[in-house]
N, C-alpha and C positions, 0 to 999 in steps of 0.2 A: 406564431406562438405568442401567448402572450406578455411572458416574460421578456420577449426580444420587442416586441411593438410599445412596452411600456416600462423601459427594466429602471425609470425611477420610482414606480412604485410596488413592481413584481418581479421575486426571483426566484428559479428552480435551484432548490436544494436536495441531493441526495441526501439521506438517511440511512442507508444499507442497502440490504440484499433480500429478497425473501430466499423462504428453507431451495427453494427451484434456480436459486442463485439469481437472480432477475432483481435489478437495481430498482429499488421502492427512491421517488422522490415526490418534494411536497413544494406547490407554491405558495411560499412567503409574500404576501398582499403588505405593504406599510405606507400609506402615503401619506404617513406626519410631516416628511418635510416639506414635501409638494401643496400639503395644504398650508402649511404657515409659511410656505413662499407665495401663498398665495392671498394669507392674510384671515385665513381661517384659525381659529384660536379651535385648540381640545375641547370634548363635551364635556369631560370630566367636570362637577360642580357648574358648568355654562348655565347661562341664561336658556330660557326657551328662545329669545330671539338667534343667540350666537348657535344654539342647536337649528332651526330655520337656515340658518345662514351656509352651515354647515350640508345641510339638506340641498341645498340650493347650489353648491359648489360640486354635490358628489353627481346631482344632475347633468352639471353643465359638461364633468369630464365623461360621462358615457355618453353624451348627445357629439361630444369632440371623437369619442372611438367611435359610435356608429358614422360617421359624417366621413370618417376614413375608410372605412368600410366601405361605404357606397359611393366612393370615388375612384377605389379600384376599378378597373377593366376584367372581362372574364376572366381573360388570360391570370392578370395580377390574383385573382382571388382562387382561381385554380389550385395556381403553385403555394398560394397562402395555407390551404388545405393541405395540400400533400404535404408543406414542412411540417404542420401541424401535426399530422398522421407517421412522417417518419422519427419525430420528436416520440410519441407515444408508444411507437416499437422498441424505443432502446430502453 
């Protein structure tokens, strides 16, 4: 799940029930602090270079998830899936 593989920048939050009684939740994506711990300034009013820069940082951290990805073992990615899938049931 992704919240659990990345919970400094994603978190599951419920929000209610639908009318079926069934738990509605929403994942919270924020990685302001992880980028200015990493030395990425806000686009808000930025340069084109500091937006570049920015571009270049949210790169690097999905090239770091896929690279964990394809270090798992079948097995690892297996079970990846099924928590994935019994996260999505509740």
């Amino acid at each position: 799940m992704i919240a659990k593989e990345f919970p400094e920048v994603a978190k599951l939050k419920s929000i209610g029930t639908t009318w079926k009684d069934r738990k509605l939740k929403v994942l919270e994506l924020d990685a302001r602090k992880l980028m200015k711990s990493k030395g990425v300034k806000a686009i808000e009013g930025s340069s084109d270079k500091d937006k570049a820069n920015h571009r270049v940082a949210l790169v690097a951290a999905q090239d770091e998830a896929q690279k964990k990805v394809e270090e798992m073992t079948q097995e690892e990615l297996l079970e990846h899936n099924e928590d994935n899938m019994r996260v999505e049931d509740n």
